[in-house]
TISE-577211 format. One record per residue (C-alpha): y negated, z negated, x negated; residue in one letter; residue number from 0. Coordinates in steps of 0.2 Angstrom, whole numbers, plus 2048, in hexadecimal, padded with zeros to 3 digits. Layout:
REM residues N
+-------+-----+------+-----+-----+
| north |  up | east | res |   n |
+-------+-----+------+-----+-----+
|     Y |   Z |    X |   a | NUM |
...
+-------+-----+------+-----+-----+
***
This chain:
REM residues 188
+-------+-----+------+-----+-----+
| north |  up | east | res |   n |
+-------+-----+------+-----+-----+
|   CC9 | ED6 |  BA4 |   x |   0 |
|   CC7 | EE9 |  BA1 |   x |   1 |
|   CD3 | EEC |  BB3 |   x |   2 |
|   CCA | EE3 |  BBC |   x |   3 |
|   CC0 | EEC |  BCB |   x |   4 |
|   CAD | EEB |  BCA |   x |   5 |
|   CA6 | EE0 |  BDA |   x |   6 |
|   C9F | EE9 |  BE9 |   x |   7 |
|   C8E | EEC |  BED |   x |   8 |
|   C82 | EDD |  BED |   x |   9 |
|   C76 | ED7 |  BFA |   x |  10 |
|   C65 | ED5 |  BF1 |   x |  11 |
|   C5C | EC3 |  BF5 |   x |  12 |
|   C54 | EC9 |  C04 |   x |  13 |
|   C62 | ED1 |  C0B |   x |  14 |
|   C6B | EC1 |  C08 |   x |  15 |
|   C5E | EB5 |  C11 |   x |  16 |
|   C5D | EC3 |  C20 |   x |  17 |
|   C71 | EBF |  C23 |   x |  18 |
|   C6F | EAD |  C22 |   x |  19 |
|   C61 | EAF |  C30 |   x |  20 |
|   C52 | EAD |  C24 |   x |  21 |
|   C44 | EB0 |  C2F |   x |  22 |
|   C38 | EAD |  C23 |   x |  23 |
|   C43 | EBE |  C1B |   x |  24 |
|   C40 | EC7 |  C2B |   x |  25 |
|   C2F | EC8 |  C29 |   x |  26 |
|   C30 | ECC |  C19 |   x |  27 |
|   C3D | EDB |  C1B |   x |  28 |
|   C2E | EDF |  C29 |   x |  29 |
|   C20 | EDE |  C1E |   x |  30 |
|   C2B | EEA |  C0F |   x |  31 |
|   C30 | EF7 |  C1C |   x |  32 |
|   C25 | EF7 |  C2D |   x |  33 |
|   C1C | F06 |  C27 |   x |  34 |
|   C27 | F0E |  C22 |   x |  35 |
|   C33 | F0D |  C33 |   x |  36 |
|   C23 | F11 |  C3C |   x |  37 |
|   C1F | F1F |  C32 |   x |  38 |
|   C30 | F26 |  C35 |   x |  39 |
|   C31 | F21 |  C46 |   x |  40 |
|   C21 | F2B |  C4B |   x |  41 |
|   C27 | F3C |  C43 |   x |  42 |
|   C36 | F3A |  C4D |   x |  43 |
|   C30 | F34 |  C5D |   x |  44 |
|   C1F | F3E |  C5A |   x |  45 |
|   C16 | F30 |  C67 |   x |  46 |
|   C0F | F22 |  C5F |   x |  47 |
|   C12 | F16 |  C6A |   x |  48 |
|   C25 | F19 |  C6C |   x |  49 |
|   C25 | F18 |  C58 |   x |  50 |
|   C1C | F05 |  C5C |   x |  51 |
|   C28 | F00 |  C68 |   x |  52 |
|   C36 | F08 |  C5C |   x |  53 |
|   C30 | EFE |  C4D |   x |  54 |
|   C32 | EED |  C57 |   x |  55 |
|   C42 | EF0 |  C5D |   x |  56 |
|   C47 | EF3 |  C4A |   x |  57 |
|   C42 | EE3 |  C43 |   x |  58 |
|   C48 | EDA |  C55 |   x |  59 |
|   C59 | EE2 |  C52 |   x |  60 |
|   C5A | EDC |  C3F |   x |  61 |
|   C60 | ECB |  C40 |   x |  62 |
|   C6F | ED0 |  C49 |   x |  63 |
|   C72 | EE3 |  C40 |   x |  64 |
|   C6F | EDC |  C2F |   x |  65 |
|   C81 | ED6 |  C2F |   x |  66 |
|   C86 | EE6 |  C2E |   x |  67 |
|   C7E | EE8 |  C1D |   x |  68 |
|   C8A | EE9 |  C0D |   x |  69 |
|   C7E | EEE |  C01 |   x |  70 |
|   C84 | EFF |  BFE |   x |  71 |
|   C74 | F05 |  C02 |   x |  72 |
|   C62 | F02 |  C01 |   x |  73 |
|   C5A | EF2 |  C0D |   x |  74 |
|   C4F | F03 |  C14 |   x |  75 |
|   C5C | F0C |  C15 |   x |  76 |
|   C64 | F01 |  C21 |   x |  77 |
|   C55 | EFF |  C2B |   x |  78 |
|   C51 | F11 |  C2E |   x |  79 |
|   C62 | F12 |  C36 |   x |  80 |
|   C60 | F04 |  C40 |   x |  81 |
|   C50 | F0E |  C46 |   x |  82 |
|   C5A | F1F |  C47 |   x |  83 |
|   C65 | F18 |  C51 |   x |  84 |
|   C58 | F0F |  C5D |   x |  85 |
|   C4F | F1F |  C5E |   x |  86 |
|   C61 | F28 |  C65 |   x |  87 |
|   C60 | F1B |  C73 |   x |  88 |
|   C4E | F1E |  C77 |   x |  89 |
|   C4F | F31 |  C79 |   x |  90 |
|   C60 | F2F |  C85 |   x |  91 |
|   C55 | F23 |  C8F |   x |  92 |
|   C46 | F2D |  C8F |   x |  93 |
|   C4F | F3D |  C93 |   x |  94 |
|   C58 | F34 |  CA1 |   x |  95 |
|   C47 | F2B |  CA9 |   x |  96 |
|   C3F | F40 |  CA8 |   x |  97 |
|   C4F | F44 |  CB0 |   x |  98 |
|   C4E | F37 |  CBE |   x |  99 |
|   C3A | F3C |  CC0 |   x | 100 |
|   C3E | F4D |  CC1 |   x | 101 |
|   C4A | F4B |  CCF |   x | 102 |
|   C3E | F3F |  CD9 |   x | 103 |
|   C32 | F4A |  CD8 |   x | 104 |
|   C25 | F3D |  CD3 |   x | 105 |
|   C20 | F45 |  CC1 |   x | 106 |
|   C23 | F58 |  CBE |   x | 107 |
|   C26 | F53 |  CAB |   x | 108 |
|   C20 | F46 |  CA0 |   x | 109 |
|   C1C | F4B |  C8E |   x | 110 |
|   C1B | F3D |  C7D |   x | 111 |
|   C0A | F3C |  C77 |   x | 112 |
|   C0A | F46 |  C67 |   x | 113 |
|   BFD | F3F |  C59 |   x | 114 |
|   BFE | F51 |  C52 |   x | 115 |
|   BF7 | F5A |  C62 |   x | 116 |
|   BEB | F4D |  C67 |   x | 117 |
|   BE5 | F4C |  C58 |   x | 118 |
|   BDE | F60 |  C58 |   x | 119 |
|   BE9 | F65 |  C49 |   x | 120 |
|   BED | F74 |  C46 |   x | 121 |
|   BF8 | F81 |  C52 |   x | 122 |
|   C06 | F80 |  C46 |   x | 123 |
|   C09 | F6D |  C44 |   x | 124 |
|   C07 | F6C |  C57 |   x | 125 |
|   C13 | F79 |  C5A |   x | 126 |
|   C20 | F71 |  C4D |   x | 127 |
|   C1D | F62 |  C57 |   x | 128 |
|   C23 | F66 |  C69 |   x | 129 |
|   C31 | F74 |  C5E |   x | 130 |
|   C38 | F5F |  C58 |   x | 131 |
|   C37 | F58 |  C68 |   x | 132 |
|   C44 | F66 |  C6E |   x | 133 |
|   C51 | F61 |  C61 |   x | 134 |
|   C5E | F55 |  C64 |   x | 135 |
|   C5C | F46 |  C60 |   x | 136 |
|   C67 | F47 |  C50 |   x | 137 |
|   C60 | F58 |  C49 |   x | 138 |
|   C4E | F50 |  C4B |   x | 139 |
|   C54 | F43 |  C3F |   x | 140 |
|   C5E | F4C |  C34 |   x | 141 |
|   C4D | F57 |  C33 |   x | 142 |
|   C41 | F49 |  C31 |   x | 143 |
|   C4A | F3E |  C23 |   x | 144 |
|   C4E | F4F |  C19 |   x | 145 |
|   C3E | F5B |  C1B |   x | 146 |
|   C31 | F50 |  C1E |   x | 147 |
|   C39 | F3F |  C16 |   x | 148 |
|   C40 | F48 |  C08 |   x | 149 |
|   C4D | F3F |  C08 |   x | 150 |
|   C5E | F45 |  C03 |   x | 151 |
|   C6D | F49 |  C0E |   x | 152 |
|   C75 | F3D |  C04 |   x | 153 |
|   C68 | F30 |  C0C |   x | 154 |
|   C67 | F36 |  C1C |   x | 155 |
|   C7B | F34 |  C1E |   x | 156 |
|   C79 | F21 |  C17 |   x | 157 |
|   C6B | F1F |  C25 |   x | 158 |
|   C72 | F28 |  C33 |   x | 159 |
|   C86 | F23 |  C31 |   x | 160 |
|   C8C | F34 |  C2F |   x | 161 |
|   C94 | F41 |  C22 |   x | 162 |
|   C88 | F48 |  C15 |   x | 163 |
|   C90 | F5A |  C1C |   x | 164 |
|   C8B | F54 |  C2D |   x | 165 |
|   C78 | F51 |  C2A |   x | 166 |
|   C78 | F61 |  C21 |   x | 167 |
|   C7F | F69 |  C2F |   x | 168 |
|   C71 | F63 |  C3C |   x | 169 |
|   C66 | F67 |  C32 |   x | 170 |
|   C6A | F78 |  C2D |   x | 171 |
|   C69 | F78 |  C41 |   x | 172 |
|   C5A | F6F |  C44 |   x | 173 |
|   C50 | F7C |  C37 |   x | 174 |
|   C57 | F8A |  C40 |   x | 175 |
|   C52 | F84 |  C53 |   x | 176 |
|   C41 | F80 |  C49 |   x | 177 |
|   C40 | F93 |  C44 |   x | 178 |
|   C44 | F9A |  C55 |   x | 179 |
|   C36 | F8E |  C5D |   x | 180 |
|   C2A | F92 |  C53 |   x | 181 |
|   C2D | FA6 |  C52 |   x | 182 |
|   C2D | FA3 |  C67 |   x | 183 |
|   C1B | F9E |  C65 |   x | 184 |
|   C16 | FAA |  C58 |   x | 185 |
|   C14 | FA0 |  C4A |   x | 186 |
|   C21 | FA4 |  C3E |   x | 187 |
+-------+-----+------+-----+-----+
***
């Protein structure tokens, strides 16, 4: 009938097979989006390893997060959350293990390896790069997934949990604490 509400979202066939406990789906959804958790995870992190260690507690977190899932968005989409939100608890932890460090007295300060810097690329790149790792966690992914994703604020709200407003609001902040590093150093 004409009245009748449309159905809600649909779980495509993969999505339907991770929820059933599908492994042979896992590997799938791993195969179709490792690289690109990965290559998220390493512009947020900035330390390859972290991004690695990021990536596997994604895809290790997926059997049990996929209930979640309704469909409204992407399977990605979903993913990259999972790994924002990983990435939320690794910072808090590291912050609190430089902390701890600090006090003992055992490490002045421990810095993430930065594939930009050991690398030898340009001043500018490296510069942006340590400018990132002062950001709060949030900002740095507002900024990642919009400026060097080029993803929508409408996607980064899916991803992240929050209101579009919100994510525009970060990074409208994240942008202007970039500027102000970078004018610090010279460079803008």
């Amino acid at each position: 009938m004409w009245w009748r509400r449309s159905p809600g979202p649909v779980l495509d066939e993969l999505s339907q097979r991770l929820q059933s406990g599908d492994s042979v789906a896992l590997g799938q959804a791993y195969d179709l989006h490792h690289a690109a958790v990965r290559a998220f995870a390493r512009r947020l992190l900035g330390d390859a390893d972290a991004a690695e260690d990021l990536v596997q507690d994604v895809f290790v977190t997926l059997p049990k997060a996929i209930r979640r899932f309704d469909g409204r968005s992407a399977l990605r989409t979903f993913v990259l959350g999972i790994a924002v939100r990983h990435a939320q608890h690794h910072q808090r932890a590291l912050a609190r293990r430089q902390r701890a460090w600090r006090r003992s007295g055992d490490v002045e300060r421990t810095h993430s390896a930065n594939p930009e810097a050991q690398c030898g690329e340009n001043e500018l790149a490296a510069a942006l790069a340590r400018a990132l790792e002062q950001l709060p966690i949030d900002q740095r992914a507002a900024f990642v997934l919009c400026e060097i994703e080029e993803r929508t604020a409408g996607e980064v709200a899916t991803i992240v949990d929050a209101p579009e407003a919100t994510v525009r609001t970060r990074l409208f902040h994240a942008r202007k604490k970039l500027r102000e590093a970078l004018e610090r150093e010279g460079l803008r």
